[in-house]
N, CA, C and O atoms as a GROMACS GRO file, in nm:
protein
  296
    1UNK      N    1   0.083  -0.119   0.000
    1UNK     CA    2   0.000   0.000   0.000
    1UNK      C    3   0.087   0.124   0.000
    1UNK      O    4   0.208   0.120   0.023
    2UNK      N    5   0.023   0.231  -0.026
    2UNK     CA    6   0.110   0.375  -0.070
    2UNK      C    7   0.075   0.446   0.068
    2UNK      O    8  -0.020   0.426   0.144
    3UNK      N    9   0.176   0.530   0.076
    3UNK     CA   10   0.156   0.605   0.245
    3UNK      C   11  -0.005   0.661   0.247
    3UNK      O   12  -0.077   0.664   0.147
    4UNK      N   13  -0.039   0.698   0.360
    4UNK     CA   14  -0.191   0.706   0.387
    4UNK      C   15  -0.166   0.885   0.357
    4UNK      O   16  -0.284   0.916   0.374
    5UNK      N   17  -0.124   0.967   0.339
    5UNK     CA   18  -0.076   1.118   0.288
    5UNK      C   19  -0.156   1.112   0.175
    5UNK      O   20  -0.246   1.195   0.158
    6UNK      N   21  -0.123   0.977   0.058
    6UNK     CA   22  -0.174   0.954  -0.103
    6UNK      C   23  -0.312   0.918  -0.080
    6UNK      O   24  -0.399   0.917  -0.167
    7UNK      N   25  -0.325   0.893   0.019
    7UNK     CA   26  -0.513   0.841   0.017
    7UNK      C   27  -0.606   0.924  -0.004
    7UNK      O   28  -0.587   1.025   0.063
    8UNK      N   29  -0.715   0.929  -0.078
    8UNK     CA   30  -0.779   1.036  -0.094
    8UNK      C   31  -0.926   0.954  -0.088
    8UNK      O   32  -1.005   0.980   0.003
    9UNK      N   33  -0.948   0.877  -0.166
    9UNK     CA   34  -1.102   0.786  -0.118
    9UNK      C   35  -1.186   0.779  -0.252
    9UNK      O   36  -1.157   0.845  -0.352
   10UNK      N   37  -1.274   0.708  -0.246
   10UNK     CA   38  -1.405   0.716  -0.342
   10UNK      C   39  -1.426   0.873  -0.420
   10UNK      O   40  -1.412   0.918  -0.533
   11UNK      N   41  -1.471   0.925  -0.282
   11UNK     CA   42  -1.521   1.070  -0.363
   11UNK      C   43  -1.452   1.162  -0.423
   11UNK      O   44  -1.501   1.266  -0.467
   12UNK      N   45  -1.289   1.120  -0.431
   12UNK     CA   46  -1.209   1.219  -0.557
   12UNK      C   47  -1.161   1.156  -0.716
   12UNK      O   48  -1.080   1.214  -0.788
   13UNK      N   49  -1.235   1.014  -0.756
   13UNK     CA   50  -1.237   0.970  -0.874
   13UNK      C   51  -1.360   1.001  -0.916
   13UNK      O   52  -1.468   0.979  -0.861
   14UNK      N   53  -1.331   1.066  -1.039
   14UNK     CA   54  -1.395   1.080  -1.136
   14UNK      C   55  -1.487   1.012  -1.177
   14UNK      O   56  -1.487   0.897  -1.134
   15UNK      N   57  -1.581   1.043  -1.256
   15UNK     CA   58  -1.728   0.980  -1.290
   15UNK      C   59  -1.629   0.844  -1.378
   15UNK      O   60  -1.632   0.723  -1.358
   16UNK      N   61  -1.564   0.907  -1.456
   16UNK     CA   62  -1.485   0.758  -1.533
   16UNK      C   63  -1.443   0.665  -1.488
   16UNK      O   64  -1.482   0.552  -1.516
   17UNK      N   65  -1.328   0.700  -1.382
   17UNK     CA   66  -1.284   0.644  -1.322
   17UNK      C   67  -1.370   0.556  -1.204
   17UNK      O   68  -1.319   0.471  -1.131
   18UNK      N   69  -1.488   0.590  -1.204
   18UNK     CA   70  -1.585   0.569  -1.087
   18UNK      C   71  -1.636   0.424  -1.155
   18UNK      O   72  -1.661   0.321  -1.091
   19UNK      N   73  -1.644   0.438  -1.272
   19UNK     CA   74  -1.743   0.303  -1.477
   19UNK      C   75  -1.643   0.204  -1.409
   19UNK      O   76  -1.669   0.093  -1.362
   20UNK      N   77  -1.507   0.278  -1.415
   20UNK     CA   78  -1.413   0.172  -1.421
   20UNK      C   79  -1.352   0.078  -1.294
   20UNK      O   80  -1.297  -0.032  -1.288
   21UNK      N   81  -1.378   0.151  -1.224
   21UNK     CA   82  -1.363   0.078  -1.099
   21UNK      C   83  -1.466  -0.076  -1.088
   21UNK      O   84  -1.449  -0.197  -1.076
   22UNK      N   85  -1.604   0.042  -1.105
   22UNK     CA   86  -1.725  -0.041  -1.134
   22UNK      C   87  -1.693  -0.186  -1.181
   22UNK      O   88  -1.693  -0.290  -1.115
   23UNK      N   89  -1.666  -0.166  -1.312
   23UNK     CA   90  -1.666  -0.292  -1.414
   23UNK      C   91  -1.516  -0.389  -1.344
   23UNK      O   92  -1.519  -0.512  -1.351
   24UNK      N   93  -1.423  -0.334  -1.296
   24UNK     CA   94  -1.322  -0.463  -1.252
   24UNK      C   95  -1.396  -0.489  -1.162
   24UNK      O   96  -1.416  -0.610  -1.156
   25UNK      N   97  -1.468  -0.412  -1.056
   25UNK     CA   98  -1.510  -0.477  -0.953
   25UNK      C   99  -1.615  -0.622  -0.966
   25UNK      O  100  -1.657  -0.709  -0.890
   26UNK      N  101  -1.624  -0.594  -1.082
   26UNK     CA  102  -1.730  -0.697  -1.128
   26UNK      C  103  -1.675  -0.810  -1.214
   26UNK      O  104  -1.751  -0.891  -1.266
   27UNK      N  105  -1.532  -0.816  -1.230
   27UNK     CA  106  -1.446  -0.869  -1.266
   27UNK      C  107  -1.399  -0.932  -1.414
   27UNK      O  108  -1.350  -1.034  -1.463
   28UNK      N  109  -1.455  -0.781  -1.455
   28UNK     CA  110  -1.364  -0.736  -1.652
   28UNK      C  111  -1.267  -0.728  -1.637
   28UNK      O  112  -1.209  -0.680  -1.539
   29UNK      N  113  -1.227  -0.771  -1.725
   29UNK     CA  114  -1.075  -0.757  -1.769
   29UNK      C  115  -1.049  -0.597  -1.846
   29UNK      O  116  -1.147  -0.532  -1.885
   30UNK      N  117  -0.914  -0.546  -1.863
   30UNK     CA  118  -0.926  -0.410  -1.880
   30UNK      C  119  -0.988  -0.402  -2.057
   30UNK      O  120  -1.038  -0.305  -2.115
   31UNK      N  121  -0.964  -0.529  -2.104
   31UNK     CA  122  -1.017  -0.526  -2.283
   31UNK      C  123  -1.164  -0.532  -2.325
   31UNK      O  124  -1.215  -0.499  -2.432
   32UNK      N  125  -1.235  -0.597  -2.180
   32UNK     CA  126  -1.340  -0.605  -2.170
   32UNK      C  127  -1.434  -0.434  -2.103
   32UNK      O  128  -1.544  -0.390  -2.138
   33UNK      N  129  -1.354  -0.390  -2.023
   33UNK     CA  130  -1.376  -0.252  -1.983
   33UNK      C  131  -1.374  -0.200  -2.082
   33UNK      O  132  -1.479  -0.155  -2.127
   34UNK      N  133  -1.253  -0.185  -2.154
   34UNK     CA  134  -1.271  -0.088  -2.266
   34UNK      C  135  -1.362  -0.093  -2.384
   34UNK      O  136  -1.377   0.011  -2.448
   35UNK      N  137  -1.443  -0.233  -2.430
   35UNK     CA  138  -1.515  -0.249  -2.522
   35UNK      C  139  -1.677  -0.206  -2.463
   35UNK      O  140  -1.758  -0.161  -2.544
   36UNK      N  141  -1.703  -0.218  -2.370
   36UNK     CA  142  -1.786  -0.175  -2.269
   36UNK      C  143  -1.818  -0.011  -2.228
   36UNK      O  144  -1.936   0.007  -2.195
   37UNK      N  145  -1.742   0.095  -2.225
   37UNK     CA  146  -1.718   0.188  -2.217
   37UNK      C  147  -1.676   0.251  -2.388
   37UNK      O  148  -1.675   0.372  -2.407
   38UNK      N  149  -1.654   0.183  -2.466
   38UNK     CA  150  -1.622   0.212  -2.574
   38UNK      C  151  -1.459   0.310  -2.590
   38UNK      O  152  -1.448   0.384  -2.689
   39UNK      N  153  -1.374   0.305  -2.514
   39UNK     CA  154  -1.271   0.329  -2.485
   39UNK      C  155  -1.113   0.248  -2.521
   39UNK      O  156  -1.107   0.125  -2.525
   40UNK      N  157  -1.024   0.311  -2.538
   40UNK     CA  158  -0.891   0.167  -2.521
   40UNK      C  159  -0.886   0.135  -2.423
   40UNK      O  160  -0.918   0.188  -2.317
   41UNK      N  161  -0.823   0.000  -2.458
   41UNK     CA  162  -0.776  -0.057  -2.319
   41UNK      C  163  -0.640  -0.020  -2.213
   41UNK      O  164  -0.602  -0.066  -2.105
   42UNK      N  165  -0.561   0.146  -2.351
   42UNK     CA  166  -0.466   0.225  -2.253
   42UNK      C  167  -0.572   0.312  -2.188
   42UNK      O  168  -0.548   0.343  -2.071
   43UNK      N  169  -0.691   0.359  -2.245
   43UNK     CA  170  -0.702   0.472  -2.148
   43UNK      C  171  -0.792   0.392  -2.009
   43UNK      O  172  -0.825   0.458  -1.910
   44UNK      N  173  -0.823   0.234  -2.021
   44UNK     CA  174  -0.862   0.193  -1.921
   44UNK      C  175  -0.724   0.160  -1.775
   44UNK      O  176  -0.725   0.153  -1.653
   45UNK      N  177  -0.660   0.152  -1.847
   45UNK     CA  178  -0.491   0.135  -1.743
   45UNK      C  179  -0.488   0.280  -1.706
   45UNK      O  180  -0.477   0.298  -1.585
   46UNK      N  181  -0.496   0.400  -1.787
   46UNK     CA  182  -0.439   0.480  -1.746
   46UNK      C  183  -0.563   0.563  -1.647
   46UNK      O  184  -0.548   0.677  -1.605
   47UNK      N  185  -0.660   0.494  -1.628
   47UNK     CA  186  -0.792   0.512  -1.535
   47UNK      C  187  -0.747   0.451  -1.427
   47UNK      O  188  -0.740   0.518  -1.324
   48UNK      N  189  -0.710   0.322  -1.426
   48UNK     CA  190  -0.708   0.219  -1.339
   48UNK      C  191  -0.584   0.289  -1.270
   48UNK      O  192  -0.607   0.304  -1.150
   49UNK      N  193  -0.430   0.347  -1.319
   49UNK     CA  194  -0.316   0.390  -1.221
   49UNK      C  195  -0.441   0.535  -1.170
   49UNK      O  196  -0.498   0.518  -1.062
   50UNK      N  197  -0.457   0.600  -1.209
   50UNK     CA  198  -0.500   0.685  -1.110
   50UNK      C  199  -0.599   0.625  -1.017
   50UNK      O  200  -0.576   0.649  -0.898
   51UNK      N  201  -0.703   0.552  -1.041
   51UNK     CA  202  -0.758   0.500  -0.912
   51UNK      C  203  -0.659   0.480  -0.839
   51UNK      O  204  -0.642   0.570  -0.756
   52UNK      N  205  -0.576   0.385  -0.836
   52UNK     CA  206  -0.476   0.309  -0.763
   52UNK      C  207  -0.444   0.408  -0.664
   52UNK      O  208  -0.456   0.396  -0.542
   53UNK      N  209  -0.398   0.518  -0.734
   53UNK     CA  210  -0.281   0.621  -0.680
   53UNK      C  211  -0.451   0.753  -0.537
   53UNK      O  212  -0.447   0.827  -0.439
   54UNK      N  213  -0.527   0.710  -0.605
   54UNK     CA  214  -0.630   0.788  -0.556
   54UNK      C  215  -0.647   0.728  -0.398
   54UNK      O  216  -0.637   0.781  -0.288
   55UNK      N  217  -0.679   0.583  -0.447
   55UNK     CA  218  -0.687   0.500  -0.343
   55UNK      C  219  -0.630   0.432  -0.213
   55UNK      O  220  -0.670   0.377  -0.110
   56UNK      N  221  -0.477   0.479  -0.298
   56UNK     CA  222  -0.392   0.410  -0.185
   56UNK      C  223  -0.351   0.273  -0.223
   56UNK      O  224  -0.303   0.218  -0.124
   57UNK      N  225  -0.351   0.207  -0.314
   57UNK     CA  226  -0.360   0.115  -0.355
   57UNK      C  227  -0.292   0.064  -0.458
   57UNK      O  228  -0.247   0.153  -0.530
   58UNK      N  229  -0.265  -0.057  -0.499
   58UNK     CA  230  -0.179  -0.115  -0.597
   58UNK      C  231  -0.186  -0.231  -0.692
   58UNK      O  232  -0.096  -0.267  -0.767
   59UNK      N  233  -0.335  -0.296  -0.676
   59UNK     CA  234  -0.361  -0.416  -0.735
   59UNK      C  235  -0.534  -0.358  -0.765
   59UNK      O  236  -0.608  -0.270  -0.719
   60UNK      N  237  -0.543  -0.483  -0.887
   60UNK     CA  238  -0.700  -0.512  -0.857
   60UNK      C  239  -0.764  -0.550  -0.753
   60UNK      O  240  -0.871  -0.503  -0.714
   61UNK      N  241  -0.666  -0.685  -0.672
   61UNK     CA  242  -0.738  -0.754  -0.590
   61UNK      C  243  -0.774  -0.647  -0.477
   61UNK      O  244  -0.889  -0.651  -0.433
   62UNK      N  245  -0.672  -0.536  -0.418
   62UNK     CA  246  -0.710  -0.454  -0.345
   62UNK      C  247  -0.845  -0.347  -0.409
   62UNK      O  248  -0.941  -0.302  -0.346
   63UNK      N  249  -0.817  -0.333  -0.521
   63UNK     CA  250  -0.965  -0.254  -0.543
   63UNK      C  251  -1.093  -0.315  -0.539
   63UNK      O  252  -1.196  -0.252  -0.515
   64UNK      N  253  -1.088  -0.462  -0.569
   64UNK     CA  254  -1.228  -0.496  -0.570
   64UNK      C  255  -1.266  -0.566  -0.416
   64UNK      O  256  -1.379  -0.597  -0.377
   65UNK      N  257  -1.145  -0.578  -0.347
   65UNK     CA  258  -1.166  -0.551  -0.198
   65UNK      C  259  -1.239  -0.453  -0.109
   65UNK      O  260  -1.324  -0.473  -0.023
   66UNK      N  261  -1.155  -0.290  -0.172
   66UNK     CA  262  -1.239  -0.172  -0.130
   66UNK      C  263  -1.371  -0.159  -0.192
   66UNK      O  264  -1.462  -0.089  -0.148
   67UNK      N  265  -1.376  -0.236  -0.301
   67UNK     CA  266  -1.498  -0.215  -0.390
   67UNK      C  267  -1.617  -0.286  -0.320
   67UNK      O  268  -1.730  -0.237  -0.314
   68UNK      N  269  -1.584  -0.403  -0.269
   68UNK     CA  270  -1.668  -0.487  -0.202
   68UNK      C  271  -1.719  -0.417  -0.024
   68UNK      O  272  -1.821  -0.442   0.040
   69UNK      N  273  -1.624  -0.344   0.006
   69UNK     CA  274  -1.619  -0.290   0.160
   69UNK      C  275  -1.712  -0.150   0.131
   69UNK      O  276  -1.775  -0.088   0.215
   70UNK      N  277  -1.703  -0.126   0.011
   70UNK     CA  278  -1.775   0.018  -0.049
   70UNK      C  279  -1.904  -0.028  -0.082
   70UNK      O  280  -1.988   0.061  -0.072
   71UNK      N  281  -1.948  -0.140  -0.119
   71UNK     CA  282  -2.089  -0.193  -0.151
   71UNK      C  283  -2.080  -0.148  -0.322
   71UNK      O  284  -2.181  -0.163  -0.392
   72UNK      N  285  -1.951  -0.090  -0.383
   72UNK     CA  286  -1.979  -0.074  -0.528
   72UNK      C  287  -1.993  -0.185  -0.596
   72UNK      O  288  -2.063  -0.180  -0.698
   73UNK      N  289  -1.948  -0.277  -0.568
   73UNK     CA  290  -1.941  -0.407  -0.650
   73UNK      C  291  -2.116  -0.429  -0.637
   73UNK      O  292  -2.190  -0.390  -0.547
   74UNK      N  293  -2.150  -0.510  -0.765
   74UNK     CA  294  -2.286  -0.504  -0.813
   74UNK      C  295  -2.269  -0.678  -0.781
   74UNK      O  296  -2.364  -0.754  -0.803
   0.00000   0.00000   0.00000
């Protein structure tokens, strides 16, 4: 995990970044995010490092952890 200074939470990602969280949490793959969103699958990575960095965080498995503790996961 990244020092708790970098933590910022749910409510400072973006509506995009918010799809995208969404959809791994539900456990797309980033090629599948991006066909879904109609997007690449760089600008789904380059969604996914800023969550990360938003979050405090460094993996999927940790996001769909917080995702699950957040009730976002569907």
């Amino acid at each position: 995990m990244r020092p708790a200074t970098q933590h910022h939470g749910w409510a400072d990602l973006t509506r995009a970044e918010l799809r995208v969280a969404h959809l791994v949490a539900e456990g797309l793959t980033n090629r599948a995010v991006a066909a879904q969103l109609s997007v690449s699958p760089h600008t789904v990575d380059s969604h996914l490092r800023n969550i990360f960095a938003k979050l405090g965080i460094s993996s999927r498995v940790a996001l769909v952890r917080l995702a699950v503790l957040a009730d976002l996961a569907a």
